[in-house]
C-alpha positions in Angstrom: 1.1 -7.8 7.6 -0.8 -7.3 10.7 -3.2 -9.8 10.4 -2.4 -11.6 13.4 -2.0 -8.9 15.6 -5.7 -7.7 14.5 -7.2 -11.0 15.2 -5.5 -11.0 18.8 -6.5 -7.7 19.8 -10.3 -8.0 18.0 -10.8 -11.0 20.4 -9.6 -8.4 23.3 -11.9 -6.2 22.0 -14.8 -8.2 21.6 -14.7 -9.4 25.6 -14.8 -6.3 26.7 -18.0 -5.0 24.4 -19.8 -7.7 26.0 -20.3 -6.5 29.2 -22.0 -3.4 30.0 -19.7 -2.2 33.0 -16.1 -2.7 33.2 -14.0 -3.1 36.5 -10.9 -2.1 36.8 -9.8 -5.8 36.8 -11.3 -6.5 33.5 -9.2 -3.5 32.3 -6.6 -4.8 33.6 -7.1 -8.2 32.0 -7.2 -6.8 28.5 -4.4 -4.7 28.9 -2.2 -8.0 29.9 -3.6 -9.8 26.6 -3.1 -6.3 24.6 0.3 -6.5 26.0 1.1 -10.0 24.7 0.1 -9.2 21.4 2.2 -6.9 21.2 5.2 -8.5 22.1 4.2 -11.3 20.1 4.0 -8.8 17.0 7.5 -7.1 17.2 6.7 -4.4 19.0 9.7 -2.8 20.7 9.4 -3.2 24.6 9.5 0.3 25.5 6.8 0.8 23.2 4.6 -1.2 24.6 5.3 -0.5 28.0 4.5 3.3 27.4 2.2 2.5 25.2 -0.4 0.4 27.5 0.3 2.4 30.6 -1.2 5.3 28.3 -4.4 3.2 27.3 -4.8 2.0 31.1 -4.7 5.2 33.0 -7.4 6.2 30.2 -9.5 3.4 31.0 -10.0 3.3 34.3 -10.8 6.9 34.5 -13.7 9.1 33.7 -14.2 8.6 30.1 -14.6 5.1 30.2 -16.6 4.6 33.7 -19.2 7.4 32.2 -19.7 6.0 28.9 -23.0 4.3 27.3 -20.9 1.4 25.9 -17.4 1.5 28.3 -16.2 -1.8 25.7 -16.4 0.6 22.7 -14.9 3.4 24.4 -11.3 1.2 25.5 -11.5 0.5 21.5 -11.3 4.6 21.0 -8.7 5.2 23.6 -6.6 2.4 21.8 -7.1 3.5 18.9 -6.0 7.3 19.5 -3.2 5.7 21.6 -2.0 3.8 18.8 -2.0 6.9 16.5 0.2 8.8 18.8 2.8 6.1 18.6 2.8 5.8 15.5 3.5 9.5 15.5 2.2 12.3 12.9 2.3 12.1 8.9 5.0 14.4 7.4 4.7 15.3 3.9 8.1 15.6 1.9 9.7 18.7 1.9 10.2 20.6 -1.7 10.7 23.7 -0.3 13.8 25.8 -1.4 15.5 26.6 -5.0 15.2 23.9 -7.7 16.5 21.3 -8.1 15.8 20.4 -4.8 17.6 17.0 -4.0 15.8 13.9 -2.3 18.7 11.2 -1.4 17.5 7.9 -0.6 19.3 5.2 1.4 19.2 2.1 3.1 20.8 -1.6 3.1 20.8 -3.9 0.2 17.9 -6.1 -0.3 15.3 -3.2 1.4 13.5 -2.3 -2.1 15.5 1.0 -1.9 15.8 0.8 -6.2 12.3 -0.1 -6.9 11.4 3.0 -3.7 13.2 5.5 -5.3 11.0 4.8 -8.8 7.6 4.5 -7.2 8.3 8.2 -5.4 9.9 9.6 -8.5 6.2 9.1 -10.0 4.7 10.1 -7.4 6.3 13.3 -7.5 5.4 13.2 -11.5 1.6 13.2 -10.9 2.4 15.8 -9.0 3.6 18.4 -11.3 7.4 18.1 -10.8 9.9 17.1 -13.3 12.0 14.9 -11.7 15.6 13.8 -13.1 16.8 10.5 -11.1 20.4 10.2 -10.4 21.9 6.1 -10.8 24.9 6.4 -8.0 25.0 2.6 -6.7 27.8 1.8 -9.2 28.6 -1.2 -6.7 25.6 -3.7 -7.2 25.4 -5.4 -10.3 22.7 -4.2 -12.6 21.3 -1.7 -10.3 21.7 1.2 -12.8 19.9 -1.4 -15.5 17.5 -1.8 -12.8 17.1 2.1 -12.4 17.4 2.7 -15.9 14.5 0.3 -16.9 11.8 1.7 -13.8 12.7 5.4 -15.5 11.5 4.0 -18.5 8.7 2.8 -17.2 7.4 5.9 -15.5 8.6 8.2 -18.4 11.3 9.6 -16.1 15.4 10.4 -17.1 17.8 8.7 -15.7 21.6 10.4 -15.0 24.4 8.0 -15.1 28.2 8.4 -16.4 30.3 5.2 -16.1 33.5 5.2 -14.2 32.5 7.8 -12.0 33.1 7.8 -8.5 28.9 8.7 -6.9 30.2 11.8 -5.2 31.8 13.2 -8.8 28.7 11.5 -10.1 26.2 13.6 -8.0 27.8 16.7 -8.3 27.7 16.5 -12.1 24.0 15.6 -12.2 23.6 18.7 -10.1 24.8 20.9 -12.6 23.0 18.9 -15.4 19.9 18.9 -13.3 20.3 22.9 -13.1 20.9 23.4 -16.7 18.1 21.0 -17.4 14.9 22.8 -15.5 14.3 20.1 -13.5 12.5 20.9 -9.8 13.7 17.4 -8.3 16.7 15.7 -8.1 16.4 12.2 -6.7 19.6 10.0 -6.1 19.4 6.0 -5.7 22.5 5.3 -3.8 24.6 2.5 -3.4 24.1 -0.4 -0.3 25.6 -2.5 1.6 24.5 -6.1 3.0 25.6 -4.8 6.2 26.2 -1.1 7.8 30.1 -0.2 6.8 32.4 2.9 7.2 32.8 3.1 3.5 29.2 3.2 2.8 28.9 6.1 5.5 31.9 7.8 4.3 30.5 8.1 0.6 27.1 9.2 1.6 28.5 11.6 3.8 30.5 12.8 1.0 27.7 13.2 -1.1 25.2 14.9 1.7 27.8 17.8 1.8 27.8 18.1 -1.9 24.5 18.3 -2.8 22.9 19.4 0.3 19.5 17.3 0.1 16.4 18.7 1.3 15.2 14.9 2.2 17.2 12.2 3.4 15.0 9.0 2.8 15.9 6.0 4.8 14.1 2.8 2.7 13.8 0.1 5.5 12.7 -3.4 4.7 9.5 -4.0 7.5 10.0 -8.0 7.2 13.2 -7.6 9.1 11.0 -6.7 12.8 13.3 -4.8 15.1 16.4 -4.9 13.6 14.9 -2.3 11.4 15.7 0.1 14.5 18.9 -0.7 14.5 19.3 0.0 10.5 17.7 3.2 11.1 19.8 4.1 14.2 22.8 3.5 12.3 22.2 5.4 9.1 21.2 8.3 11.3 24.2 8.7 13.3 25.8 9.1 10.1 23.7 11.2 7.7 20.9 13.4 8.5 17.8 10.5 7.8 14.5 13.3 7.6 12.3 10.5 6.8 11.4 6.7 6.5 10.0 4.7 4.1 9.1 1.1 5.3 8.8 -1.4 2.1 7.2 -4.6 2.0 4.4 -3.7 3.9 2.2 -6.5 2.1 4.9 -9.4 3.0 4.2 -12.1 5.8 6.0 -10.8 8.8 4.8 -9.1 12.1 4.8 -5.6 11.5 6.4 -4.5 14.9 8.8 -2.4 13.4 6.1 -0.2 11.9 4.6 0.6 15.0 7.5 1.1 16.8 9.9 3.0 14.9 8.8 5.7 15.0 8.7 6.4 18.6 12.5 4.6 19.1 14.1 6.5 16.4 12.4 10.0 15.8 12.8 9.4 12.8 9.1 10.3 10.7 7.8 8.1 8.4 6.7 9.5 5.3 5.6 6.7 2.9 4.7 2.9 3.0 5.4 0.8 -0.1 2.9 -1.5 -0.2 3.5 -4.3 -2.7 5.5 -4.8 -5.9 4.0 -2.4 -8.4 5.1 0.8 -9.0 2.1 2.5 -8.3 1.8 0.3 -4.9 3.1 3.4 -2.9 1.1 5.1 -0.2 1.8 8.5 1.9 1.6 7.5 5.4 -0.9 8.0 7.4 -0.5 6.8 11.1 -4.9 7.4 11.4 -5.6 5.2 8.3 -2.9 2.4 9.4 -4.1 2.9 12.9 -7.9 1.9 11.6 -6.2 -1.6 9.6 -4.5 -2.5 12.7 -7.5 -2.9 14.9 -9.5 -4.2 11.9 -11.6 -1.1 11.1 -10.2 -1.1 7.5 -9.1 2.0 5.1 -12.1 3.3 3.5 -10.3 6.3 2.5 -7.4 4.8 1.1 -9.6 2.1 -0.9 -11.1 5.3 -2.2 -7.9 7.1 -3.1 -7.4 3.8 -4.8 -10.4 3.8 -7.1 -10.0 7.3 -7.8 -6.5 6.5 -9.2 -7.3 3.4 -11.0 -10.7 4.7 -12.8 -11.4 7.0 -15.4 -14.4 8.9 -14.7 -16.0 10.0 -17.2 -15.7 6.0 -18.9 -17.1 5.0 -15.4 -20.7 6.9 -16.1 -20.9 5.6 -19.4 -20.7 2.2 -18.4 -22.8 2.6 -15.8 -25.3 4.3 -17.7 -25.1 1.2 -20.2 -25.8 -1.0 -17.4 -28.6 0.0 -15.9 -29.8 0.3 -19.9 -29.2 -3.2 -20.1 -26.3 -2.7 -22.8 -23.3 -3.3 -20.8 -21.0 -5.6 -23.2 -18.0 -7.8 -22.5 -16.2 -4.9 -23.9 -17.1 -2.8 -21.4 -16.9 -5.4 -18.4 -13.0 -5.9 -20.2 -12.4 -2.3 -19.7 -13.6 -2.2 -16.1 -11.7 -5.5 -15.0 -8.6 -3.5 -16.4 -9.6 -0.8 -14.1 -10.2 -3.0 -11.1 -6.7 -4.5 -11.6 -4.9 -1.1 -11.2 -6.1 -0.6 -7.7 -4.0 -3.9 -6.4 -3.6 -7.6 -5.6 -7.1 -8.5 -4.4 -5.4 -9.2 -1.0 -4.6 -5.9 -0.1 -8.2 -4.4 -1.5 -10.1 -6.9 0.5 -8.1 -5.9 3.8 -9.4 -2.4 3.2 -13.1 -3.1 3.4 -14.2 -1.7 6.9 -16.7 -3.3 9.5 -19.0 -6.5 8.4 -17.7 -5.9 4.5 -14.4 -6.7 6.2 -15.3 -9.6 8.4 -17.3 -11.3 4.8 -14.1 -10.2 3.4 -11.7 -12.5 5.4 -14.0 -15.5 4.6 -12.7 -14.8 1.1 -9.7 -16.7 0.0 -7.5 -13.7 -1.7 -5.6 -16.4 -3.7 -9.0 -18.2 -5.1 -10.0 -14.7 -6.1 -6.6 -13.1 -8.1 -7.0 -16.7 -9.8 -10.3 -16.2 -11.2 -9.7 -12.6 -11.6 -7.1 -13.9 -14.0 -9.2 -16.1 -15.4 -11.8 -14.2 -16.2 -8.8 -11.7 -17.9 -7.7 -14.4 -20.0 -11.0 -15.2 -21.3 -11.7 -12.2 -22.1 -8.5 -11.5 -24.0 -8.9 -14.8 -26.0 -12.3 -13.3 -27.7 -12.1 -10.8 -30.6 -13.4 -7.6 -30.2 -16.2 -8.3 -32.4 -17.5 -11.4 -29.9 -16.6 -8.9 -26.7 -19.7 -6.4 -28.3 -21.6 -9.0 -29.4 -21.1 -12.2 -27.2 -24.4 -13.3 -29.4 -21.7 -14.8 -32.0 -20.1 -17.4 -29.1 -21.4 -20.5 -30.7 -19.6 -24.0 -29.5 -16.6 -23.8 -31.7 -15.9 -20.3 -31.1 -15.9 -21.4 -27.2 -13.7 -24.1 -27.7 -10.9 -21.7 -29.5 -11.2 -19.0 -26.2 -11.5 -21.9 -24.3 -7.6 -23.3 -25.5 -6.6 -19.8 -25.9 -6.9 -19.0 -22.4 -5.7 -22.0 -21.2 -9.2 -22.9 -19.6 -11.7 -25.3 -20.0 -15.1 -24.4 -22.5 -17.5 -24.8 -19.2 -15.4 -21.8 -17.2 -16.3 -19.9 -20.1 -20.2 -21.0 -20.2 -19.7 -19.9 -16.4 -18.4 -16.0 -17.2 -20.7 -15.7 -20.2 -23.9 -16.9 -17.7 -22.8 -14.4 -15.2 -22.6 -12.1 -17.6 -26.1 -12.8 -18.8 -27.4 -12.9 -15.3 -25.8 -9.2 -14.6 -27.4 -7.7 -17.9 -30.8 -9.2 -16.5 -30.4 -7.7 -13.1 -29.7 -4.6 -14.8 -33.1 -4.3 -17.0 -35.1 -5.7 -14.0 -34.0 -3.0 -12.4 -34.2 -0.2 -14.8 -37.8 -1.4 -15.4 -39.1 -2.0 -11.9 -36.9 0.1 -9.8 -36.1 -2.7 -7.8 -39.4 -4.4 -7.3 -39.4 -7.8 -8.3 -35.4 -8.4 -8.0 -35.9 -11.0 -5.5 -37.5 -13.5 -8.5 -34.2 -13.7 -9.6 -32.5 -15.8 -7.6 -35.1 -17.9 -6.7 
């Protein structure tokens, strides 16, 4: 999403670390190119205004003119500047008797469905038992649609046909009650546009229910007119939270940066892609960091953590560096790899130089071999996965069709396979000396 804006404002950057003093002219320079970039990314005008005024009066004063590297010290001011506009992380608040109820709203067409599913398990992994309430009678097969992601995630799913959502809601509050569940999270209905009946009917339920969160879902490929979504919601119902959706889609990403400062309004999770586990708790330092190109170590590591099982992890790794890492195992870990995300959003992650050999990476060329490489693997029996030994040429030529590839792709994975178990006993044997001979 910000892509642009972080090449812009690394070229900025990169003038200003060249030169070992700065005037208050170069400052200024930068600041008029920061100020562009901006602009040019969505960002709401007041937001920039206040926003590079802040970062100026920092930079031409004290901190920067005393500095051992004044270029890298403008890159810290705009980088704690940036975090204040993007304004603190707010966890959800569960506080209060059960079931406490989370309501979520927003326009149609903002992911608010799919939103309400990825927090629901969310919550799960938590510890909660969370019972999700289907009240957008209005858009066809949005209970299926609800119905189907509860299944999914193991979650229940209240609906009762012919009800009005108010009658609806209230009934799932008693059910929810009886039930011993700690969360109660309603999907309500949308609209393609912002109406007095849909405000009427949310109102109607806010005062039945009395929600603890009021989750405003707002699409982030719409730019500004995301302010005005979440202006209008909130004049109407008490919005405690945001949560911007298609955070991995081609647009500008403005309206993440400045929303927060125009509306209040806190945001309190990012959906990042399709998946229902592509869901992150915001974190204005981290996002701050993939802005201006400094990746998310963290959250790559919250991502691996997630995605891996531990205690499988060791033993593969003790079977590689034994030399007796199978296809199996490199089958298993693939799987694992694939759970942390498109390879897009992992590669935008990787911090400093792994970021900038990142970006010569095409993200497409590398979920298609990814792919490959799965289907390969698939094609082969278990036996020829433990014992790749057995792959003579007609056995590679039935993979090769069942996978929809060609037999030399799978001569290719097979010799990289080889070449990694070689590596592996070189350097179990050596302890590294001698690894260079390999690739000679």
């Amino acid at each position: 999403m910000f892509e642009n804006l972080t090449e812009r404002l690394n070229k900025v950057f990169a003038g200003l670390t060249r030169r070992g003093k700065l005037s208050a002219e170069d400052v200024d320079v930068a600041m008029r190119e920061v100020r562009i970039a901006l602009l040019e990314a969505d960002v709401h005008y007041s937001v920039v205004k206040s926003f590079v005024a802040n970062v100026k009066e920092r930079a031409v004063g004290v901190e920067v003119s005393e500095a051992l590297n004044p270029g890298q010290q403008v890159i810290k001011i705009v980088h704690e500047e940036l975090i204040k506009t993007l304004g603190p992380s707010e966890r959800l608040n569960l506080t209060g008797e059960k079931p406490r109820v989370v309501m979520f709203v927003g326009l149609q067409g903002s992911g608010k469905t799919t939103q309400t599913a990825k927090v629901a398990k969310f919550l799960r992994g938590q510890g909660e038992r969370i019972l999700l309430v289907a009240a957008d009678p209005y858009r066809p097969a949005a209970v299926k649609q609800l119905q189907t992601l509860g299944q999914r995630i193991d979650v229940e799913v209240f609906y009762q046909e012919g009800i009005a959502p108010p009658e609806l809601c209230k009934r799932a509050f008693v059910y929810a009650q009886k039930g011993g569940f700690s969360v109660m999270m309603i999907d309500t209905a949308g609209r393609s546009q912002l109406d007095q009946a849909l405000m009427d009917e949310l109102g109607a339920i806010q005062k039945i229910v009395h929600p603890v969160e009021i989750l405003l879902v707002v699409d982030s490929m719409i730019g500004q007119e995301a302010l005005h979504v979440a202006e209008g919601f909130r004049d109407t119902v008490k919005i405690t939270g945001l949560i911007l959706s298609k955070m991995d889609g081609d647009s500008r990403g403005g309206a993440a940066i400045s929303i927060r400062s125009v509306t209040g309004v806190p945001i309190k999770f990012l959906g990042t892609g399709e998946g229902i586990d592509a869901l992150e708790s915001y974190d204005p330092s981290r996002l701050s960091s993939r802005i201006l190109g400094m990746g998310d170590i963290i959250g790559l590591i919250e991502r691996a953590e997630a995605a891996f099982d531990e205690k499988k992890s060791m033993q593969q790794a003790g079977k590689m560096l034994s030399g007796h890492f199978s296809l199996e195992d490199f089958a298993d870990q693939l799987k694992q790899v694939r759970k942390m995300g498109p390879m897009r959003q992992i590669l935008e992650m990787l911090p400093g130089n792994l970021g900038k050999v990142a970006k010569q990476v095409d993200p497409n060329e590398a979920e298609k071999s990814l792919k490959m490489t799965e289907a390969i693997l698939s094609s082969m029996t278990a036996k020829e996965r433990l014992n790749p030994d057995l792959l003579n040429a007609s056995r590679k030529r039935r993979i090769a069709s069942g996978s929809g590839t060609e037999v030399q792709d799978v001569n290719k994975l097979l010799k990289q396979y080889r070449d990694a178990q070689k590596m592996m006993k070189t350097l179990q044997k050596t302890g590294g000396r001698g690894l260079s001979n390999l690739f000679r």
